[in-house]
N, C-alpha and C positions, 0 to 999 in steps of 0.2 A: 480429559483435561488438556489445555491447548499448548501448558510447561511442562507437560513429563518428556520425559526422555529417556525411561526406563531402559529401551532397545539398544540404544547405544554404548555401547565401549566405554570405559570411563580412561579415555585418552586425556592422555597430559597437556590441554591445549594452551595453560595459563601457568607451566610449569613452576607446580605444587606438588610434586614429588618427594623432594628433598624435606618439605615444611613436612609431610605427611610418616616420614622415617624419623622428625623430631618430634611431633607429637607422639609416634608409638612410643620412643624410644623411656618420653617423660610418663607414659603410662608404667611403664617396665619398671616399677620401682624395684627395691631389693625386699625378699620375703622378709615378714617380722615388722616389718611396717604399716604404718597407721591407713585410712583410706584418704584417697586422695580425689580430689573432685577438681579437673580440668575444665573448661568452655571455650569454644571455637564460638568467636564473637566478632559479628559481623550481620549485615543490613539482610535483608529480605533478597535470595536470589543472586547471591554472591558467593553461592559456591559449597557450602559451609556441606550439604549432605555429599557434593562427591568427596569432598576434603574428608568424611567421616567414613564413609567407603572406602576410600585408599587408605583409613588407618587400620580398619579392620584386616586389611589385605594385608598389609604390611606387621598387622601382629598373629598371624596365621603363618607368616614366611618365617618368623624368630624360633626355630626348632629347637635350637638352644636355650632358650626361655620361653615355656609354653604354657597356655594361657587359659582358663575360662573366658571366651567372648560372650557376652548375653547381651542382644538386640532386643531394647525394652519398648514399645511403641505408646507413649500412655493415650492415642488417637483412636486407639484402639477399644479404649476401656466407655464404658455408657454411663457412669458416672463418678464423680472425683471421689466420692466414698468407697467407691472400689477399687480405686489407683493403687493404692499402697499395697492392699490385700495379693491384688491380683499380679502385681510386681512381682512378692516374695512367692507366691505360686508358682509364675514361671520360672525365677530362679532358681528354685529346688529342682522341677522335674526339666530343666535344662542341664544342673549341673548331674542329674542321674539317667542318662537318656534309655537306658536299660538295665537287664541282670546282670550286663558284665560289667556293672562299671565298678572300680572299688569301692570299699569296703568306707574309704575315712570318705568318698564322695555321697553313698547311699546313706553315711550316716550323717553328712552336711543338712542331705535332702532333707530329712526328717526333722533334724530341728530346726529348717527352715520354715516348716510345714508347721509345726507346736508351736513356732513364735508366730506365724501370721495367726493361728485359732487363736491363743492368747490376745492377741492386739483385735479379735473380731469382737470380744466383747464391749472394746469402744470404751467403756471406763477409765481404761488405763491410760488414753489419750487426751484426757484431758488434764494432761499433769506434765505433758510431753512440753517444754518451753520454746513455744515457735512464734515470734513474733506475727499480730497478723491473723493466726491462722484459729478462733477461740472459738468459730464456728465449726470446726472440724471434727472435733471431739463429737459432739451432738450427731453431728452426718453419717458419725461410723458405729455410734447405738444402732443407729438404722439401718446397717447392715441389710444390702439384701439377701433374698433366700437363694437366689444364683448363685451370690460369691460365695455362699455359707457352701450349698448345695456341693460347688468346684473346691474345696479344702476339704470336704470330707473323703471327697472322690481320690481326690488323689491321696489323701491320707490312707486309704485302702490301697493304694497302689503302691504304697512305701509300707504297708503293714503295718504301723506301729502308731497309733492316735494315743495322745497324753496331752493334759492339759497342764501345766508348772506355773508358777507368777511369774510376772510378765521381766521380773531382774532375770529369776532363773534363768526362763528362756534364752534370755539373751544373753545370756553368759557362756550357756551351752551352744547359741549358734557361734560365737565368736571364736569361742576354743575347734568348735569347727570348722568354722572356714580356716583358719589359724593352721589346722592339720591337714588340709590340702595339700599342700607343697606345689600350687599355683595360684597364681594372684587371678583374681576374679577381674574381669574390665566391663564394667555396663554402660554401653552406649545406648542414648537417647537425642532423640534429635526432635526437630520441630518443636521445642520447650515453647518458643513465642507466637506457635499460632493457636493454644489450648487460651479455653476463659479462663480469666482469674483467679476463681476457686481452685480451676486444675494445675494452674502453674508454683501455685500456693502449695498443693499437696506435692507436688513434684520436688519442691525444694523442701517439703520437713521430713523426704525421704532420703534425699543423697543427706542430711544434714542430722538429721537425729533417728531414724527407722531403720536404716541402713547402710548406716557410717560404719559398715566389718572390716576389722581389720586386714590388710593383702588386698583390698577391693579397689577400684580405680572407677569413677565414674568419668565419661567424656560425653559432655552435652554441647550441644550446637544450638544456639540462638542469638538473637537481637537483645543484648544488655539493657539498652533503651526497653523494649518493648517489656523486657519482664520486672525491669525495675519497678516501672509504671502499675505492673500487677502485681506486686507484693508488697509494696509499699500502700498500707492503709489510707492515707492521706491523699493518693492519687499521683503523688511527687517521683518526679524520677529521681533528686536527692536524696530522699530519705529511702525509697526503694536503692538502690546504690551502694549505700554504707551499709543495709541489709544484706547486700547478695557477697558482699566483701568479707564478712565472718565463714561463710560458706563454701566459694570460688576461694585456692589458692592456685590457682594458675590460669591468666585469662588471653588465651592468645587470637591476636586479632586475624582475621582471613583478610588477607594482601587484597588493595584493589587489584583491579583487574590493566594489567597493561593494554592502551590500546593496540597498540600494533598486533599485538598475540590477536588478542577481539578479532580485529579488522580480518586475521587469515580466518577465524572460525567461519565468518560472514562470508567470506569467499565459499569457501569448505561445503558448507552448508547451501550456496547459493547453487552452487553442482548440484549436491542431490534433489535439491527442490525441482531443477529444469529437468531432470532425469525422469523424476519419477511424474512430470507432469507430460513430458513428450516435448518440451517446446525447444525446437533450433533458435539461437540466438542472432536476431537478424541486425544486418550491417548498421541500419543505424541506433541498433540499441546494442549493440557493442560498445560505437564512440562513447554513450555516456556513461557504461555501466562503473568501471572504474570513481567514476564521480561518487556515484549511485551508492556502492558498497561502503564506501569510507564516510559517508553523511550516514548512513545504515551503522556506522561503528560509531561513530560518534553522537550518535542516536540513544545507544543502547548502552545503557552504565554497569550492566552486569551479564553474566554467562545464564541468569534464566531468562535476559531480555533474548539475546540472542534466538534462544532456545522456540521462544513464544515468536519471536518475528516469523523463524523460519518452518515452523509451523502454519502461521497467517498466512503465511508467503505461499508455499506446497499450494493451500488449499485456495487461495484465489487464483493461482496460474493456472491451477486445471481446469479451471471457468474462462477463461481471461485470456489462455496462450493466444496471440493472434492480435487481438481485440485494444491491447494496451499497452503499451509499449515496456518491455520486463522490468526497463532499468527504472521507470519511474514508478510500476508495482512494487519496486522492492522501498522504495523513500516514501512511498504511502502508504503502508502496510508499516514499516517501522515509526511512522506520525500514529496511526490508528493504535499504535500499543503505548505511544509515551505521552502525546497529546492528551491532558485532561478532557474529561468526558465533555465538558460543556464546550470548551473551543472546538472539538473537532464534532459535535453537532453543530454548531456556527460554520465550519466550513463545510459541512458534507451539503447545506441547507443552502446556502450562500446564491443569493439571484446574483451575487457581483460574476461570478462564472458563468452565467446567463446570459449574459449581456449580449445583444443581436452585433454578432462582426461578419466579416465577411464570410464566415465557412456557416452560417443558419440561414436556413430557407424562413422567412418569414413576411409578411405583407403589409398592406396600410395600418392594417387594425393590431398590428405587433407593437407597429412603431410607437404608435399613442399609446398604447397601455406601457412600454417602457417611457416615454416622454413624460408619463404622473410619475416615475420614480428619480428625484429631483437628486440634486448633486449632492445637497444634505443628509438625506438617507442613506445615497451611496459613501460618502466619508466618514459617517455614522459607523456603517457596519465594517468599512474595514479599518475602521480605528480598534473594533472589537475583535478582529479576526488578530489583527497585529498585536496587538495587546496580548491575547493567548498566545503568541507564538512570539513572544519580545525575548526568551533565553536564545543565547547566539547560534544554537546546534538546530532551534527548530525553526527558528528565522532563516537563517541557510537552506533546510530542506525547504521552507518554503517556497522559497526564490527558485531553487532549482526547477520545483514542480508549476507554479505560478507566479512567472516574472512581472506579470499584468497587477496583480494584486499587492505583490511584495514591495514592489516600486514605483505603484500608480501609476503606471506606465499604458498607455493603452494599446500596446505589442507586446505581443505575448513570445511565447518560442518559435521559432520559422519552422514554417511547415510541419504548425502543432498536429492535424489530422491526418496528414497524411506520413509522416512516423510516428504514428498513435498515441502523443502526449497528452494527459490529463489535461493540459492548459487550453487545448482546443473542448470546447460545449458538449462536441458530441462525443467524444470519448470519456470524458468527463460524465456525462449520462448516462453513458454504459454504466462506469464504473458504478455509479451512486444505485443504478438498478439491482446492481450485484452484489450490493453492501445491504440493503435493503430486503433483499432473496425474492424481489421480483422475478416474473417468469422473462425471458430473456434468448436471443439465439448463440449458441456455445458456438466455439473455434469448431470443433469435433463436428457439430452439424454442417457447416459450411463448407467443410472439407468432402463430408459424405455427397451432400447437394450437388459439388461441383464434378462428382466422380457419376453422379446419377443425374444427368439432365432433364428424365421426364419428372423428378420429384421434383426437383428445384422449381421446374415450370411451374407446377400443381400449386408448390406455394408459392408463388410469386401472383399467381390468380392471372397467367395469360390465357387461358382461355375463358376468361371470363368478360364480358360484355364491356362492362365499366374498372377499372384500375382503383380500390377500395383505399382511402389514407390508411390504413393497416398494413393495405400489401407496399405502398410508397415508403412507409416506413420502414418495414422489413425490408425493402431491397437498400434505403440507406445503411440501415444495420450490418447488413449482409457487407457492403460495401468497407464497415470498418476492420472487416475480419483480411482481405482481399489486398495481396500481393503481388505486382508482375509476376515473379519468381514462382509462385502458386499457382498460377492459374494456368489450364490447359489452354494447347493454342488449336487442337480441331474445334471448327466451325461450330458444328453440332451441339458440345459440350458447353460452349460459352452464348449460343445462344439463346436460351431462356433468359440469361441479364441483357443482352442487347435488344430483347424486343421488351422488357420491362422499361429499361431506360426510356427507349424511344417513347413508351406509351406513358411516361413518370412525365418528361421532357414538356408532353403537351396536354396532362393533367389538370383541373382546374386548384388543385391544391400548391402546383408550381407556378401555374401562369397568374396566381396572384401575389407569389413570393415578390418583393422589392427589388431582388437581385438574380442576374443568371447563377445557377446551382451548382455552388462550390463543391456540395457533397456529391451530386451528379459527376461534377466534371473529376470529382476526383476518381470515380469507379470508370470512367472512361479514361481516363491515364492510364490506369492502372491497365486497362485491355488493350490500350495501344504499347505499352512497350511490351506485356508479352509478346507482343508477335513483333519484337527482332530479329527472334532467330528465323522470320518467314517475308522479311522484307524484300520488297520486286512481287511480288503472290497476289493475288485478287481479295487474299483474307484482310488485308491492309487498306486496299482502297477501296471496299466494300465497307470496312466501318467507319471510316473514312466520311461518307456520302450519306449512310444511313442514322449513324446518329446524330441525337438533336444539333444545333452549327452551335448554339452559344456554347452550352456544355465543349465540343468539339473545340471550337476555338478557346476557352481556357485552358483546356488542357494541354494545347499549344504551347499556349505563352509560358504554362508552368513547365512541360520540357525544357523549350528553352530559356529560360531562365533560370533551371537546374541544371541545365549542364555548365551554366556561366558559371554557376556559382560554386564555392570553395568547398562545398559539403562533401564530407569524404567516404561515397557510397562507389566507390567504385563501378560495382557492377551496375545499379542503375543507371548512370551517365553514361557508362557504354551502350547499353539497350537505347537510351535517349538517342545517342550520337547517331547509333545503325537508324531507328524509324523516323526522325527531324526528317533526313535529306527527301525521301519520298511523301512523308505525311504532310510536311510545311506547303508547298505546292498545290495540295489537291485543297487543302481547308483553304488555302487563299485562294483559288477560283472557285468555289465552295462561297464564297463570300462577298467577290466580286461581284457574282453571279447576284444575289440578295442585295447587294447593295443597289444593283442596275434597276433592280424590280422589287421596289420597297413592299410590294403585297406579302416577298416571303420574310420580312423580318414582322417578328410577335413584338406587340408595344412593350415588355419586360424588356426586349433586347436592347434597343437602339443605342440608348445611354453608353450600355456599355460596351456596343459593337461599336459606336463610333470611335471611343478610344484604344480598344484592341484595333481596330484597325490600322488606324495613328502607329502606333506602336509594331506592328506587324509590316505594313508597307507605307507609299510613301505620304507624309503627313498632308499632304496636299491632295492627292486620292479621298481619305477618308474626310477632309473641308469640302472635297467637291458631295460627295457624298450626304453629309449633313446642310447644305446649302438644298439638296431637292429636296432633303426630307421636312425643311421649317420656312419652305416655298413660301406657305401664307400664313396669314397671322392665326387663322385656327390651329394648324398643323406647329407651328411654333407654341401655341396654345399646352396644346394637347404635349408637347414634351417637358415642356417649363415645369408644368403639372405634374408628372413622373416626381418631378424634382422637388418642388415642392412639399411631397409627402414626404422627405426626409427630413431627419434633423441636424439643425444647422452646422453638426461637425464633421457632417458627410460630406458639405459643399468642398471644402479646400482637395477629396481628395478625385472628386467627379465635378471638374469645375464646367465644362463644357466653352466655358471660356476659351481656351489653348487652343481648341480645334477652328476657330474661327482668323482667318487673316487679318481682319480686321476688329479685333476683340471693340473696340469704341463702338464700332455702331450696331456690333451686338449688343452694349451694356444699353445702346438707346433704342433698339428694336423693344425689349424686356421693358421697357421703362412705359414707352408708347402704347403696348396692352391697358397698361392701368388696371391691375387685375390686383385687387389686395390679396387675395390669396398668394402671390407671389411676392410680398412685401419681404418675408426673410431671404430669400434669395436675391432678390434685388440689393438689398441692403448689402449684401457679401460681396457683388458684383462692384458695389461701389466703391466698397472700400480696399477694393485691391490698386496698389502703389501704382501712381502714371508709368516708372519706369518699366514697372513689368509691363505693362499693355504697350508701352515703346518694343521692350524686348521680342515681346510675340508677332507685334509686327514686322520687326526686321528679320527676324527668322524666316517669317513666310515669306517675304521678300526675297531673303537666300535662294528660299526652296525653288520660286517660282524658273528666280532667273537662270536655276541649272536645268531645272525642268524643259525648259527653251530651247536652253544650246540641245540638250537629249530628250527629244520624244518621251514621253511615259509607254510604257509596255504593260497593260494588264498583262495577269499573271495567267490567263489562259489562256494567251494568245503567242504563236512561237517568237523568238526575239529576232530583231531583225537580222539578215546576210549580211555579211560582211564583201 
């Protein structure tokens, strides 16, 4: 079961101590008195069995007031016909555990024992006044031969079988318990997870079968849930005012304080990473604080907790690596409170599908997402929202998918590459893992990366052709893979560098739409390992060897990570040490491909011509796209690129900007007359004069410093001074 928690300590973490020394205390009545029937009443998973545990404890410590405890389990028993039976059985040969016990306790046993034979004939319980309960009588004629079988038994084992009427008996057990000179306490718990009939029988026990006097009964359940079963009519009212003749003390089990909660989830959060092996990486640090306290506020009670971190243990040990812990631990606490149907709507959801920039995908993606209209899309996350409209699960939602939560169509920064669910492919992971598809663990990646020829084997490099199996397995691979992880001898790392390269010019890539986020992001990752070998040949050898688009994003995203305010320490410094050597070699690297258009792949140009832009000077990368749309076919053939996307891709690949003269780019595009380029043309239109003023006057800037200072390609030495 995924709630027990049997192993653990029953630690005071909702401090229930004090309640639990006043419960005993109200058990401890004074001898000579009547029975008294207590309930710790409260919801499902709130506490109520360790609350019953530390009362036990706590009347086991009363030395000075000592006690028969009897742990009655009726989950125990195979049918409600034998609950009662099998009750006073245990209670005799518990309160006689052997020869030595005395004398007024051997003789309790026995006529505990004569009063259950008496009640086995089931006659006499039809006269018992239990509201409710006028099937019971009939159930216990029918006595099985097991429980007959277990009262004879033990009747031979107290020696003395007699059968008296059924007043007798009872007379005789009362003056017996009576002459104990300790009060009897029987604790039952789980009263509200028994059927109806059994909860029925349960209460004509502590109420008319077993009401001895010096006896104490302390039951734990849900008042709701059993009112509902004892009351005939189905009514929690009327069950109510039922269980009120019965219950003379009903004390309710405290909620739960969050704050207390919130340390257990911490608490808890320790052992889970312990015993899964995972180091808590920098940037799932920043959020994890977030994490835990949406986790507490998650969780309404100490069995939710209980069952999170449960969840939690058994997907980190799949997962360490692969998904970022802090959003495992908010998805993992949605998958225990989330109703069944929302979070099969979310696990299911094409809206986290949706082709962004980090999915390799090609023409034939775009149109199959292009039938799924905006309709549909507002449709489902009206339905996602809807499940998750209470404040505590709307919250973790945002957390995990800001995209979804606020229609937003930016998600978290550098969803994949700090392993958030809110990026596709992590997100894919996950749901493979939810699902018990077969899958590659943290544990394998690790081994792979320590044993190079195995890694080769699966990655299929020495095989002829690069399978979409093994492209994908090396993406996979790629979301496990951390600088900080990765080895920096040569040897070790390259099996991924010559998969890359061979992923890089695969026909499964070279028809993607876009240069490959997921590529460029397992090429980041191999360039800042090697910081600590910056000036080496291992740097400017991968440098040169892997594919240049991949290569050159991985650029832009160093620097653009170390611009930026994200507080990874350690990675920005690794960025900081490989920038100064790596920035240089990818820009003559690119120069190079730009001088001799034969080496850039048609995937590229779009968006080398903007990395370029962006990388050096913007008027470089205009001279650059001026030879590549030379002629009107060659103009053709890139519009076309463009084309195949849809139309909310133009504002952020305008191709526009790159041009000095953006006008008579709009009327080069116009002059094809190619309907196929009719939505792009249309976008081109309708951008404001002043912006097309603006871009002009920019390049005009550019030009005329360009003038006063010569341009320097970046593989050429700068001039003497």
């Amino acid at each position: 079961m995924l709630d027990a928690d049997a192993s653990r300590e029953r630690v005071d973490h909702y401090r229930r101590d004090a309640l639990a020394q006043r419960v005993a205390h109200a058990l401890l009545r004074p001898l000579g008195t009547d029975s008294l029937v207590v309930v710790l009443d409260g919801p499902w998973g709130s506490g109520k069995t360790w609350l019953l545990e530390k009362v036990a404890e706590q009347l086991k410590a009363h030395a000075e007031n000592p006690t028969h405890v009897v742990r009655f389990n009726p989950w125990q028993i195979a049918e409600e016909s034998d609950l009662i039976l099998d009750f006073l059985v245990q209670l005799a040969l518990e309160l006689s555990p052997g020869k030595s016990a005395q004398k007024s306790v051997t003789a309790a046993s026995r006529k505990l024992l004569k009063y259950a034979k008496v009640l086995s004939y089931g006659k006499y319980l039809k006269y018992v006044p239990i509201p409710g309960v006028d099937t019971l009588g009939t159930a216990v004629e029918d006595l099985t031969e097991s429980a007959s079988e277990a009262i004879e038994k033990a009747e031979q084992v107290l020696e003395e079988p007699s059968r008296p009427s059924l007043s007798q008996a009872r007379r005789e057990v009362n003056d017996a318990i009576a002459g104990l000179g300790k009060r009897v306490i029987v604790l039952i718990d789980d009263v509200d997870r028994l059927r109806s009939r059994e909860v029925r029988a349960v209460m004509q026990l502590v109420k008319s079968v077993a009401d001895f006097p010096q006896t104490s009964f302390l039951l734990a359940f849900d008042a709701e849930h059993v009112a509902k079963a004892v009351a005939e009519d189905g009514h929690v009212d009327t069950g109510m005012r039922y269980l009120e003749k019965i219950i003379q003390l009903s004390i309710p089990v405290p909620w739960v304080d969050k704050r207390l909660l919130l340390s257990e989830v911490r608490e808890r959060l320790t052992d889970a990473l312990s015993s899964s092996g995972h180091a808590v990486k920098p940037y799932e640090r920043v959020l994890m604080d977030d994490a835990t306290k949406l986790v507490a506020v998650l969780c309404d009670t100490p069995r939710d907790v209980v069952r999170w971190a449960n969840h939690l243990a058994w997907a980190a040990a799949a997962l360490r690596g692969s998904v970022n812990m802090a959003d495992l631990c908010v998805v993992e606490a949605l998958r225990i409170k989330a109703d069944r149907t929302t979070w099969a709507l979310l696990i299911s959801s094409r809206i986290l599908d949706q082709p962004e920039a980090d999915l390799d995908i090609g023409t034939q993606g775009w149109r199959m997402w292009a039938g799924w209209n905006k309709e549909t899309k507002q449709a489902e996350l009206a339905a996602i929202r809807s499940g998750f409209a209470s404040q505590a699960l709307f919250s973790a939602l945002s957390f995990l998918f800001p995209q979804v939560a606020r229609d937003k169509a930016d998600g978290v920064l550098n969803a994949q590459e700090y392993r958030r669910v809110s990026s596709p492919v992590v997100w894919s992971h996950y749901r493979r893992f939810g699902t018990g598809r077969e899958q590659v663990t943290g544990a394998q990646v690790e081994n792979w990366l320590q044993n190079p020829s195995e890694l080769d084997a699966a990655l299929g490099n020495k095989n002829a052709d690069l399978s979409e199996e093994q492209i994908d397995l090396l993406l996979e691979i790629g979301g496990f893979i951390s600088f900080d992880s990765l080895p920096t001898q040569a040897d070790k790392i390259k099996p991924l560098v010559t998969a890359i390269c061979r992923a890089g010019v695969s026909p499964q890539i070279e028809r993607g739409a876009f240069t490959s986020s997921n590529l460029a992001s397992l090429v980041e990752e191999l360039f800042l390992a090697q910081a600590s070998r910056v000036g080496t040949e291992e740097l400017q050898q991968l440098a040169n060897q892997l594919p240049l688009s991949e290569t050159v994003l991985a650029t832009e995203r160093l620097i653009a990570f170390v611009n930026s305010g994200f507080s990874w320490a350690e990675k920005q410094e690794a960025a900081r040490q490989v920038l100064p050597q790596l920035k240089p070699l990818v820009l003559g690297r690119l120069h190079q491909a730009i001088n001799d258009a034969s080496l850039l792949r048609e995937r590229d140009r779009v968006y080398l011509a903007h990395a370029y832009s962006r990388l050096e000077l913007p008027s470089k990368a205009a001279g650059m796209l001026a030879r590549l749309v030379a002629t009107d076919d060659a103009l053709r053939s890139l519009i076309q690129e463009l084309a195949d996307r849809p139309a909310d891709y133009f504002p952020s690949v305008l191709l526009l900007d790159l041009f000095p003269d953006p006008t008579a780019f709009i009327e080069r595009v116009r002059s094809l007359n190619d309907a196929r380029f009719s939505g792009y043309l249309s976008f081109l239109e309708s951008v404001p004069p002043d912006r097309l003023a603006n871009i002009q006057n920019y390049y005009a800037k550019i030009l005329a410093v360009t003038e006063a200072t010569p341009e320097v390609a970046p593989d050429e030495p700068p001039p003497k001074e």
